[in-house]
LUMNU-185644 format. One record per atom (N, C-alpha, C, O): residue in three letters; x, y, z. Coordinates in steps of 0.2 Angstrom, whole numbers, plus 5000, padded with zeros to 4 digits. Layout:
REM LUMNU-185644
ALAXYZ ...
***
This chain:
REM LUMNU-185644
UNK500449945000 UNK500050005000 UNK500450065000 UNK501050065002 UNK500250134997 UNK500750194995 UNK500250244997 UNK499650234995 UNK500450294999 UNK500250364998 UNK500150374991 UNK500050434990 UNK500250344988 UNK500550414981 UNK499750374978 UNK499250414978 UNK499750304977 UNK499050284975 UNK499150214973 UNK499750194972 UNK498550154972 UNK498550104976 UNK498550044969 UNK498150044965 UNK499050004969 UNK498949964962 UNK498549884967 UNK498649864973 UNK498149854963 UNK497549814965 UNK497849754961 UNK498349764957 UNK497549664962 UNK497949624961 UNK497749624954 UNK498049594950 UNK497049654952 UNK497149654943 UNK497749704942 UNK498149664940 UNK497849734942 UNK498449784942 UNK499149724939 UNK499349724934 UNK499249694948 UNK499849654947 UNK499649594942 UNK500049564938 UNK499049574942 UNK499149524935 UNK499049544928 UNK499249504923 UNK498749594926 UNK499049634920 UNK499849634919 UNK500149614915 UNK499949674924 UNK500749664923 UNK501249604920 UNK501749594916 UNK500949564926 UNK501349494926 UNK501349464919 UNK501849434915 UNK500549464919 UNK500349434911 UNK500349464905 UNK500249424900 UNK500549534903 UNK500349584898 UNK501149584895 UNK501149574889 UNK501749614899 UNK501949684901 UNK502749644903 UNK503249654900 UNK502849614910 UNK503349594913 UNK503849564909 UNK504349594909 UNK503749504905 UNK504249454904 UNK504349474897 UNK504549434893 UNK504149534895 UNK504149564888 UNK504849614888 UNK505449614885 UNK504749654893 UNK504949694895 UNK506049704899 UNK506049694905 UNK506349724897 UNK507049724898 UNK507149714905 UNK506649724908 UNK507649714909 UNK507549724915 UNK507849794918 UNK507749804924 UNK508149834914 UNK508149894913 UNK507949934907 UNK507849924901 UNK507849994911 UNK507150034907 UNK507350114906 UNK507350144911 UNK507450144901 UNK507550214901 UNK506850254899 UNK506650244893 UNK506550304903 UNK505850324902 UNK506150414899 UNK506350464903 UNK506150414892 UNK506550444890 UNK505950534891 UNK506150584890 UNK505450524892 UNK504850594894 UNK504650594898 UNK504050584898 UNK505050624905 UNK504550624910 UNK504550724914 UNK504950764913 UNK504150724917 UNK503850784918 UNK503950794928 UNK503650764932 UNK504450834930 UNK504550824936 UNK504450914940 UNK504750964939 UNK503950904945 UNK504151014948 UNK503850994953 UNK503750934954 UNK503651044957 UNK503351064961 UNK502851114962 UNK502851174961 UNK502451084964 UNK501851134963 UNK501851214966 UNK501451254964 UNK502351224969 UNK502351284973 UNK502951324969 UNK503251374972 UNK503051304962 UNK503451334958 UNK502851364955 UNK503051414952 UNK502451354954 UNK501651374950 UNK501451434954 UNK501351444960 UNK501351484949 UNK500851544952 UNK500451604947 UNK500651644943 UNK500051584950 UNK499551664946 UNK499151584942 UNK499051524943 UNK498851624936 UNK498351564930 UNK498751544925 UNK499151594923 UNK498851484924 UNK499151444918 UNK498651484911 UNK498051494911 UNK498951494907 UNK498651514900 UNK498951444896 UNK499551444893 UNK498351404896 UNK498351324893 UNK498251344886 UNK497751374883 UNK498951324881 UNK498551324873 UNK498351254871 UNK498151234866 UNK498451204876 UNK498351134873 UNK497851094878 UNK497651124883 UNK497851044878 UNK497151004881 UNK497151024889 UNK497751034891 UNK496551014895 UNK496751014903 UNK496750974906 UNK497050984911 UNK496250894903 UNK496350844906 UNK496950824911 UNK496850804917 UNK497850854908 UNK498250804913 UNK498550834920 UNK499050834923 UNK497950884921 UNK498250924927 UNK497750884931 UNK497850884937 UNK497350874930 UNK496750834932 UNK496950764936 UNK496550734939 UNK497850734934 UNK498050664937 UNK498550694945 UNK498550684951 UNK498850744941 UNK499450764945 UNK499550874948 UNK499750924944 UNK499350874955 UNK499550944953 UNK500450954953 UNK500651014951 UNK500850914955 UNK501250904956 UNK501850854954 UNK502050844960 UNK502250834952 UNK502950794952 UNK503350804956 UNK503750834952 UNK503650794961 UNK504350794963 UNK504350724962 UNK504050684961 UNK505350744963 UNK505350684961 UNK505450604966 UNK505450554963 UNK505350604971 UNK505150574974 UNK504450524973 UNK504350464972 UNK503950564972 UNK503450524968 UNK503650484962 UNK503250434961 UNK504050494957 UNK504050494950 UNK504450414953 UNK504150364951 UNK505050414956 UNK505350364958 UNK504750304962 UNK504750244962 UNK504350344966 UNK503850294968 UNK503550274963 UNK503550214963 UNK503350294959 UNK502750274954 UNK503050204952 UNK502750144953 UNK503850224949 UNK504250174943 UNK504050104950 UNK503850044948 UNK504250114956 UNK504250054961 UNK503850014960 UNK503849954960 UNK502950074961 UNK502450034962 UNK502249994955 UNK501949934955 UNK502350024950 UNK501850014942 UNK502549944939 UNK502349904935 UNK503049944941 UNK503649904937 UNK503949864942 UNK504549864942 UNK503649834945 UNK504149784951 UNK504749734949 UNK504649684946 UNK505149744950 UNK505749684945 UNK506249724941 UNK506849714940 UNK505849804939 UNK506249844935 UNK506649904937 UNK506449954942 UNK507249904933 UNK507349964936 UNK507550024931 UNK508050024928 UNK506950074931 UNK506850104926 UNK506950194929 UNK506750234933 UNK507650204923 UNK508050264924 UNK507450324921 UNK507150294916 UNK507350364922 UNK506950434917 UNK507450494914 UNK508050494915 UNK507250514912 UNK507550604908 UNK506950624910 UNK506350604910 UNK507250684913 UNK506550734918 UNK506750804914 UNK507250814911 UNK506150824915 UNK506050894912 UNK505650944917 UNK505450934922 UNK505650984915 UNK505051044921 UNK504451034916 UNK504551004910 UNK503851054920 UNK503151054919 UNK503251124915 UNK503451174917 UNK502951124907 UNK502751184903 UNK502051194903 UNK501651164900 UNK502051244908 UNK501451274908 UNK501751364909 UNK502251384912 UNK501251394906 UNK501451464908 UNK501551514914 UNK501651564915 UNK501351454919 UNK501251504927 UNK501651484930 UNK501751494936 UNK502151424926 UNK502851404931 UNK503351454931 UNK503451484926 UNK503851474938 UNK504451494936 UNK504651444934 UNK504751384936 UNK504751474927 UNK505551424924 UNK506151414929 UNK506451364931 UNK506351484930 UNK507151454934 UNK506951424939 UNK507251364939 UNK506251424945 UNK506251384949 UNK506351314945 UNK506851284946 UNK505851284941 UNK505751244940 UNK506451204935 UNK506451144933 UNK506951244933 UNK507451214929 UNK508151224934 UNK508751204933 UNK507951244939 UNK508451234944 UNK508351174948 UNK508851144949 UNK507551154950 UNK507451094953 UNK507651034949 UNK507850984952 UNK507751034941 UNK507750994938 UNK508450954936 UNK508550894935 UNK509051014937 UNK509651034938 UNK509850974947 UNK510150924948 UNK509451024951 UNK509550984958 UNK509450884955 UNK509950844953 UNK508950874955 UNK508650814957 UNK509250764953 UNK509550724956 UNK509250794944 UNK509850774940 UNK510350744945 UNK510250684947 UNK510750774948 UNK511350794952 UNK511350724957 UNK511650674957 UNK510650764961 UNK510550694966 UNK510550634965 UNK510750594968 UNK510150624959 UNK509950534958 UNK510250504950 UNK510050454946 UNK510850554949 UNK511150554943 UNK510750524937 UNK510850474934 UNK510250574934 UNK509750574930 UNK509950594925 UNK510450634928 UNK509950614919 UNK509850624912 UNK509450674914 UNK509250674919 UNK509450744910 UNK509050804912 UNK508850844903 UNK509250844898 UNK508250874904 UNK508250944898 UNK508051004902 UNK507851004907 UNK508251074898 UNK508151114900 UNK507351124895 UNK507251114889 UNK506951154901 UNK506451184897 UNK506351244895 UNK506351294899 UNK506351244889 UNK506751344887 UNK506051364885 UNK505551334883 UNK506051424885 UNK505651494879 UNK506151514874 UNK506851514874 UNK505651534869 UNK505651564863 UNK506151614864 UNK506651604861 UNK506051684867 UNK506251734868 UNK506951744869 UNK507151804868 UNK507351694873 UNK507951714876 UNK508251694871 UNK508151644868 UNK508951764870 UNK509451754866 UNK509751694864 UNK509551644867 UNK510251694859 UNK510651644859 UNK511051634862 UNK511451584862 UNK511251684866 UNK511751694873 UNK511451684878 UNK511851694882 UNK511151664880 UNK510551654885 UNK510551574886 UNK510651534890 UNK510151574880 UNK510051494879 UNK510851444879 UNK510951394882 UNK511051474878 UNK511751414876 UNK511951434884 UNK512451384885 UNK511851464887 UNK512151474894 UNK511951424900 UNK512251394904 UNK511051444896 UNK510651404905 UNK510751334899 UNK510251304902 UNK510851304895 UNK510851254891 UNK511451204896 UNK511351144898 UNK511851224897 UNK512551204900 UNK512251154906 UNK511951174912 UNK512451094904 UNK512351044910 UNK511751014910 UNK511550984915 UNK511451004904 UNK510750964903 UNK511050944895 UNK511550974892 UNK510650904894 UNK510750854887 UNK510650884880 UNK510850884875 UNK509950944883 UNK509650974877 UNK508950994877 UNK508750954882 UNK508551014875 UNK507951054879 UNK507351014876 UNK507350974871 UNK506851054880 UNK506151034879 UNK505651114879 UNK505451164883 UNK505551094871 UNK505151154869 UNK504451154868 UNK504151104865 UNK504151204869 UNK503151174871 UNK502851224866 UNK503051274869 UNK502551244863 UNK501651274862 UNK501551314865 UNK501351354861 UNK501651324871 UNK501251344877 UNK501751414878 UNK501551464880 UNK502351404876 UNK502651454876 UNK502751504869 UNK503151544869 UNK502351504864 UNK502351534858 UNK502151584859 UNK501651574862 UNK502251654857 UNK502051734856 UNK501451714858 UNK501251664855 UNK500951754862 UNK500351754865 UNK499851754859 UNK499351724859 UNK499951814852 UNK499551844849 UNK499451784842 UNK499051794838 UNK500051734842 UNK499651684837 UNK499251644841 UNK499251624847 UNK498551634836 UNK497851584837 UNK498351524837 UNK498851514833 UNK498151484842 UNK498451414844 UNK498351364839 UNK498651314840 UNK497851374833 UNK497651344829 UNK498551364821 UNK498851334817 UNK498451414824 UNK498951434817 UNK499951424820 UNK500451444817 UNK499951394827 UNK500751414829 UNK500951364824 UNK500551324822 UNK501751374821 UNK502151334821 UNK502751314825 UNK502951344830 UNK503151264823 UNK503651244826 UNK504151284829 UNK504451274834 UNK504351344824 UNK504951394823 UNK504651434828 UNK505151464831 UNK504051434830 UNK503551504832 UNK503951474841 UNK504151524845 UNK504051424844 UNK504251404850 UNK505051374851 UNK505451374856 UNK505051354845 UNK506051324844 UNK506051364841 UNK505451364838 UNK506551434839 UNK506751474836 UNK507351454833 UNK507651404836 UNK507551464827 UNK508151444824 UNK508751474826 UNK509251464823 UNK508651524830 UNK509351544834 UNK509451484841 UNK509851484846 UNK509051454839 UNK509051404847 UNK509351344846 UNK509751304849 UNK509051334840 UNK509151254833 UNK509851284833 UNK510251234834 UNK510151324833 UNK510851344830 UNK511151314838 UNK511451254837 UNK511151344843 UNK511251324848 UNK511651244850 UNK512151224851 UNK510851194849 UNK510751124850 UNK511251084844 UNK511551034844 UNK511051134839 UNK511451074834 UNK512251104832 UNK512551064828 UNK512651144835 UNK513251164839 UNK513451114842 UNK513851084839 UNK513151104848 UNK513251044854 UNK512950974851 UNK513050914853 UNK512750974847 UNK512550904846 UNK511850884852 UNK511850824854 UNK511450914854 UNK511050904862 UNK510150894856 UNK509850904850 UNK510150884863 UNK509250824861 UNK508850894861 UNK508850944864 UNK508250884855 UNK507550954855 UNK506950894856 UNK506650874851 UNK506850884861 UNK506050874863 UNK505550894861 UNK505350934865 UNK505250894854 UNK504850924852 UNK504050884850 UNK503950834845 UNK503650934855 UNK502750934855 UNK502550964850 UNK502651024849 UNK502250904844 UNK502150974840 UNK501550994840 UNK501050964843 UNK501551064836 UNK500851074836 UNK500251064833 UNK500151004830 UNK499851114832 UNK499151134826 UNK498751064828 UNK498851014831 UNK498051084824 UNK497551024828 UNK497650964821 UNK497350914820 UNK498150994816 UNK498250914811 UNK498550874813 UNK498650824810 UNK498850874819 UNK499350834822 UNK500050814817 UNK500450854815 UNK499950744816 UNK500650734813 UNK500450714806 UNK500850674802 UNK500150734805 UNK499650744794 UNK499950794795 UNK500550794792 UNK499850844798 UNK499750934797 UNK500750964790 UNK501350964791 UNK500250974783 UNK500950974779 UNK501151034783 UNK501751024781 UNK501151084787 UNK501551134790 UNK502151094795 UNK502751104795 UNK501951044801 UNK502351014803 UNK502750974800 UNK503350984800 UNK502550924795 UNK502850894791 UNK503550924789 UNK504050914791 UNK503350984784 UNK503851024781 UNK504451054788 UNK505051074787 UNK504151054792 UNK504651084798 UNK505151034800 UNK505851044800 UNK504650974803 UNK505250924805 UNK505750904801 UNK506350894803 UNK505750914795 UNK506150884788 UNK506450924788 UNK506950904784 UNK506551024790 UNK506951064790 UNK507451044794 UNK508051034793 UNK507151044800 UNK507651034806 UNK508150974804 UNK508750974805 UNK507850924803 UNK508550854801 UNK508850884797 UNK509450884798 UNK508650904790 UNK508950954785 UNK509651004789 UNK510250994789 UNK509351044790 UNK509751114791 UNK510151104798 UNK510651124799 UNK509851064804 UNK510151054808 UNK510250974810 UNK509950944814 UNK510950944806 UNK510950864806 UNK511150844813 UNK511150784815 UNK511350904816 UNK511850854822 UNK511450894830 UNK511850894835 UNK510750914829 UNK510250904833 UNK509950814834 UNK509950774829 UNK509850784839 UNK509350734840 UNK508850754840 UNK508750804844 UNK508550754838 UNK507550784835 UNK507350714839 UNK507550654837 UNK507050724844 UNK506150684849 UNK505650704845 UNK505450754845 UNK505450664841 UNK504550684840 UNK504050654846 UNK503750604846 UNK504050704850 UNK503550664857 UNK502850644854 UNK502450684851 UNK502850584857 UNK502250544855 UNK501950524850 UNK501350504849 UNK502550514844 UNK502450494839 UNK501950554836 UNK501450544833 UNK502250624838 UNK501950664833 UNK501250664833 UNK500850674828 UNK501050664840 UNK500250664844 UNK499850614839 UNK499250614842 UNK499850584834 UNK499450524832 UNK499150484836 UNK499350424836 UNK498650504841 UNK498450454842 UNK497750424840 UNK497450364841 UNK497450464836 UNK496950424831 UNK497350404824 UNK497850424822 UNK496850354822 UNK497250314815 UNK496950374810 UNK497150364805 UNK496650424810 UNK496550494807 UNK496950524805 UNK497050544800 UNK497550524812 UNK497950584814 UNK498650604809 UNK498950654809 UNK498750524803 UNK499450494801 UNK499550524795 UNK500050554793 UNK498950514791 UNK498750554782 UNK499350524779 UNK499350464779 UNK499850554776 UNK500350514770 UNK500950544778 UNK501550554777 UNK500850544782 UNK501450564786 UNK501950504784 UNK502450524781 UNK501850454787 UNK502450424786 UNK502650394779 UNK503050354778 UNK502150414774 UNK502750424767 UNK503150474766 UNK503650484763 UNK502850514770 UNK503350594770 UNK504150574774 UNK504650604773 UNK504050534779 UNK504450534786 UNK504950484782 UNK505550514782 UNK504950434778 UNK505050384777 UNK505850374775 UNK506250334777 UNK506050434770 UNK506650444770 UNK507150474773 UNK507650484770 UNK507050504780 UNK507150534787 UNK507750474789 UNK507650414788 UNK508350514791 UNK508950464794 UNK509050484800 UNK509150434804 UNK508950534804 UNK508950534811 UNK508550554817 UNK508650554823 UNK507850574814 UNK507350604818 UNK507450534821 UNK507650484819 UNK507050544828 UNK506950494833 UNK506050504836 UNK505750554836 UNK505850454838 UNK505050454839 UNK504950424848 UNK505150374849 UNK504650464854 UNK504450414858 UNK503750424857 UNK503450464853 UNK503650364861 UNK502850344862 UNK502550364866 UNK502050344864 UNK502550384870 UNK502350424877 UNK501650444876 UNK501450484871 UNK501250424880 UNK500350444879 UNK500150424872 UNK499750454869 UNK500350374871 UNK500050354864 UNK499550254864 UNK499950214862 UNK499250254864 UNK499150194864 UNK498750164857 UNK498250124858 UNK499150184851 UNK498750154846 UNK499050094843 UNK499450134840 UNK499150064841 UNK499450004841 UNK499549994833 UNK500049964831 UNK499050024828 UNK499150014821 UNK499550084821 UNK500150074818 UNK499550174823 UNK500150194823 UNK500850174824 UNK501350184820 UNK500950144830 UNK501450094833 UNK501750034824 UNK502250004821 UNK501250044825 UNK501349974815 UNK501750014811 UNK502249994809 UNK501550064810 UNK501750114803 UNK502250134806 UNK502650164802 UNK502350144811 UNK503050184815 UNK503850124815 UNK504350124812 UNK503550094818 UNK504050014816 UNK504150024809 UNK504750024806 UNK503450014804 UNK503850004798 UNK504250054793 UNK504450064787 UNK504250104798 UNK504450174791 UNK505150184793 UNK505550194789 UNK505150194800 UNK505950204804 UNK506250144807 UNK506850144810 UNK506050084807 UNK506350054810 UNK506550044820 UNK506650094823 UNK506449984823 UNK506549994830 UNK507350014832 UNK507549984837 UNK507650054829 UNK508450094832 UNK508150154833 UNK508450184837 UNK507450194831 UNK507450244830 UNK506850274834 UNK506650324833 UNK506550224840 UNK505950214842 UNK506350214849 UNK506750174851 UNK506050284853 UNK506350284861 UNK505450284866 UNK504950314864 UNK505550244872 UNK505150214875 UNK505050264882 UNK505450264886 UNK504350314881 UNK504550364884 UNK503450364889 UNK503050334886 UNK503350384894 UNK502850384898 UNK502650454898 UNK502050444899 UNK502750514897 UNK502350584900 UNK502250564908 UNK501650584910 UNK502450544912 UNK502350534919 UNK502550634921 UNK503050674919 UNK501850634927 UNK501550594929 UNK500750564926 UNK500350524929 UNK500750584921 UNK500150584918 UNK499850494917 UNK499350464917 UNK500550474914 UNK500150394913 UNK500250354920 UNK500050294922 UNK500450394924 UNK499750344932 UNK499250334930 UNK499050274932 UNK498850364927 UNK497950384927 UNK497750304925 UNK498050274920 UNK497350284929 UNK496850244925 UNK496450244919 UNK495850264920 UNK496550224916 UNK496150264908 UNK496250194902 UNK496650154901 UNK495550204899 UNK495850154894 UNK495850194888 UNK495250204889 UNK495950234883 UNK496050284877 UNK495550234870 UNK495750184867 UNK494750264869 UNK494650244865 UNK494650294858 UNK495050354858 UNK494450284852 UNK494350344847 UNK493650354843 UNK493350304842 UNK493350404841 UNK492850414841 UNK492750484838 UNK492950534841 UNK492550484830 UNK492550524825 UNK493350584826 UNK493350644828 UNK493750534825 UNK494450564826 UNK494550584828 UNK494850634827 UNK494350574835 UNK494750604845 UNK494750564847 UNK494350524847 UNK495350554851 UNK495150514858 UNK494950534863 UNK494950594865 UNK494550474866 UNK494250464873 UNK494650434877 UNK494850374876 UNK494850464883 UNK495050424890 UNK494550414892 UNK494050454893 UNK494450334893 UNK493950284898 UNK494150314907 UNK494750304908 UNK493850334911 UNK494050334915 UNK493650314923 UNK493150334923 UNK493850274929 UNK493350244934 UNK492650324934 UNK492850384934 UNK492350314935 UNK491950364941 UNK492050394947 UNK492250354952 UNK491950484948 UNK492450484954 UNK492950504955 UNK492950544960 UNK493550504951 UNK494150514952 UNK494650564952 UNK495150564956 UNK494250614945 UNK494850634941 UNK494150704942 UNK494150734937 UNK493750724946 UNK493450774948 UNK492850774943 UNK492450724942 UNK492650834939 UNK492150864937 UNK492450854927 UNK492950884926 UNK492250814922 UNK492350794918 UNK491950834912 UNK492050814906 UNK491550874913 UNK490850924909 UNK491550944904 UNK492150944905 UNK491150944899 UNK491251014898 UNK492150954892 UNK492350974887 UNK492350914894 UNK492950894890 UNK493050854886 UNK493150794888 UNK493050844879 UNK492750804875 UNK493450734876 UNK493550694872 UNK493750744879 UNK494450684878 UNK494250644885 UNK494550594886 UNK493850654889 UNK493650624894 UNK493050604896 UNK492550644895 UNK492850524899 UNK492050514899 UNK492550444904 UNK493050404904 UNK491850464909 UNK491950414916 UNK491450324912 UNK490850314909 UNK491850274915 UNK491450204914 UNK491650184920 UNK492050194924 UNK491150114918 UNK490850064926 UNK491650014925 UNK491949994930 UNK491750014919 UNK492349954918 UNK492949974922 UNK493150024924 UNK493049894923 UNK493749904928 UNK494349934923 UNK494349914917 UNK494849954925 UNK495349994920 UNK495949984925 UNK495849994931 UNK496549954923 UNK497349974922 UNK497350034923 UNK496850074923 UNK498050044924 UNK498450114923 UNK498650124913 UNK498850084909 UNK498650184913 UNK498750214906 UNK499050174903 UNK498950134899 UNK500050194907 UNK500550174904 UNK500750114901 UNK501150094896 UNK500150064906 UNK499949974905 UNK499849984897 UNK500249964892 UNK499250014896 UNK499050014892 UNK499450014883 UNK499349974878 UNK499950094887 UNK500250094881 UNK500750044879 UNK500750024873 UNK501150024883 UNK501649974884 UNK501449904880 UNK501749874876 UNK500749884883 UNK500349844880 UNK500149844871 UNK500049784868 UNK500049904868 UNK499949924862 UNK500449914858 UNK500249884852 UNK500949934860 UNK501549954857 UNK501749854857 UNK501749824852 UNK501849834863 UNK502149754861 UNK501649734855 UNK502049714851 UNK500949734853 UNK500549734850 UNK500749734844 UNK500549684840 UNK501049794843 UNK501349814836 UNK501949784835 UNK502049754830 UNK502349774839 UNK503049744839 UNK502849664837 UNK503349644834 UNK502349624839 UNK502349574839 UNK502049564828 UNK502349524825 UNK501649604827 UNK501449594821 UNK502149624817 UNK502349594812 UNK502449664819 UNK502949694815 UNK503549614815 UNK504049604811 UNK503449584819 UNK504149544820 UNK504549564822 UNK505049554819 UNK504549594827 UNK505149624830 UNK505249554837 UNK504949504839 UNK506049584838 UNK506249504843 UNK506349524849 UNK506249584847 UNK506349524854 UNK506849544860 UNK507549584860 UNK507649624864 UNK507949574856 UNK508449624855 UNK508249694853 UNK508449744855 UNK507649694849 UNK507049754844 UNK506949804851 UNK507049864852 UNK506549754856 UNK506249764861 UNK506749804867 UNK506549854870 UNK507249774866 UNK507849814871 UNK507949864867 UNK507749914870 UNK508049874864 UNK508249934860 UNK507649994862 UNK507750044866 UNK507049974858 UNK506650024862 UNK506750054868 UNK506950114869 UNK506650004873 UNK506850014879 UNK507150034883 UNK506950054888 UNK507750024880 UNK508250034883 UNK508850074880 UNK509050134880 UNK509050014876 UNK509850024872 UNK509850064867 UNK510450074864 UNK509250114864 UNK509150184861 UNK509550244865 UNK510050274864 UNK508950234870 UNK508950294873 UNK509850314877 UNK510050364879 UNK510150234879 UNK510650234883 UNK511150264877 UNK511450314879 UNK511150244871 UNK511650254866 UNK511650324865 UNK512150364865 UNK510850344864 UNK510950434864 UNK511250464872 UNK511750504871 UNK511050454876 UNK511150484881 UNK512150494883 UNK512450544885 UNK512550404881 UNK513250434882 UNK513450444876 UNK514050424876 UNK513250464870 UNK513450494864 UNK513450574867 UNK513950614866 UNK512750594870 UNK512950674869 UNK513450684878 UNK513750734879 UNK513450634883 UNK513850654887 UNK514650644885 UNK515150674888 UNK514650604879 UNK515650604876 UNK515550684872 UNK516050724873 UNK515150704870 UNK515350754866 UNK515550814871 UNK515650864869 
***
């Protein structure tokens, strides 16, 4: 039993039977989300969904390490932490916190940057993290959230930066076409382009989480040599398909959004949205959210699910247990002491 929250013996035998004996015995959760609530203040100005404030008002990291204990028993699963991008964080608080914890439990780190700061600036607070995590949320106030682009929140004075250093761009993309949308499309394919010796993240495989969301994407993606993809909050399993087959599993990093995949949820789709299934009760007052609708079904945890998805896909694609470590593991390990040799 845990303070943080309660895994039940369906819990442990989903795992056991889903998930466990699939799974490496080390684990790199290459997106996770780590602050403190009392770095928050004033109103968040959200450009993107509010559901996942709704699991967590907080991260330290202390919980984060609890969760990997209670949700992965047998495993020992390293994270790359970032601060929480919302507009009401102090950043310094929260990228100093991120700095500390790094320090302490010898983690992997990004810095979360703004648009705004020089390139003297950026390459400054850059020093001592792997490479950043750039959000949306941070885009000039006066573009409509429907029209930001990529450039609008990574600046190519910043790309100049990262792809100098060789360091990692965690990047969320925008616009509501998700990863069809030809404006991101054309973007990603600049940045591998103009900046080769960036690691480009597409988090969450480029928000596809409906079979809607992909359009000719990965005919577009398909000749791409270094972008890299996690799956983090994603549980599609036929995207999971077409991702395996465009880029290959060297190129697929194994990543949670924690704290957000605690949540009990099962993710259906329904006229090209997802729905989080979620208990009754839980997660408060749900009006009003079209990504959210409460069921009597009993429900796993999220990240179950996705992890679950994803072996899905791997097993039709033919992928072996070597395939499997690599996601898991032996990717993310390779980037992370590639950019600490440099």
């Amino acid at each position: 039993m845990s303070g943080l929250f309660d895994v039940n013996l369906s819990d442990i035998r989903y795992f056991n039977d889903n998930i466990k004996g699939f799974l490496p015995d080390s684990i790199i959760d290459i997106h996770t989300h780590v602050w403190r609530g009392e770095f928050m203040t004033g109103k968040n100005e959200n450009r993107s969904v509010n559901w996942p404030s709704l699991v967590a008002k907080e991260n330290p990291i202390e919980d984060l390490l609890e969760t990997y204990r209670l949700l992965f028993p047998g495993k020992r699963v390293t994270p790359m932490i970032f601060s929480q991008p919302e507009t009401n964080l102090d950043i310094n608080k929260g990228n100093g916190y991120i700095t500390e914890c790094a320090a302490k439990y010898n983690l992997p780190a990004l810095l979360l940057s703004k648009p705004e700061w020089t390139a003297e600036d950026f390459d400054n607070k850059l020093k001592g993290f792997l490479g950043a995590k750039v959000y949306l949320n941070f885009a000039p106030p006066h573009i409509p959230v429907d029209e930001i682009e990529i450039f609008d929140f990574a600046p190519p004075h910043q790309l100049e930066i990262l792809n100098k250093h060789g360091k990692i761009l965690m990047l969320h993309i925008p616009r509501n076409g998700r990863l069809k949308d030809p404006v991101n499309l054309s973007q990603m394919l600049e940045i591998e382009r103009r900046y080769p010796d960036i690691r480009l993240i597409i988090a969450h495989v480029g928000r596809a989480y409906c079979d809607e969301d992909i359009g000719n994407a990965f005919e577009v993606l398909k000749n791409t040599e270094n972008m890299l993809f996690d799956i983090s909050a994603n549980t599609n399993y036929f995207v999971f398909e077409k991702l395996i087959k465009t880029v290959g599993p060297k190129r697929i990093l194994f990543g949670s959004d924690m704290p957000i995949l605690r949540m009990r949820c099962r993710r259906v789709t329904e006229n090209w949205c997802y729905v989080n299934l979620v208990p009754k009760g839980i997660y408060g007052d749900l009006s009003g959210d079209r990504h959210m609708r409460e069921t009597d079904e009993e429900l796993t945890f999220f990240i179950y699910e996705e992890i679950a998805a994803f072996l899905k896909a791997a097993e039709k694609c033919g992928l072996n247990k070597t395939n499997i470590e690599d996601v898991f593991y032996n990717n993310a390990d390779m980037l992370i002491q590639e950019i600490n040799k440099r």
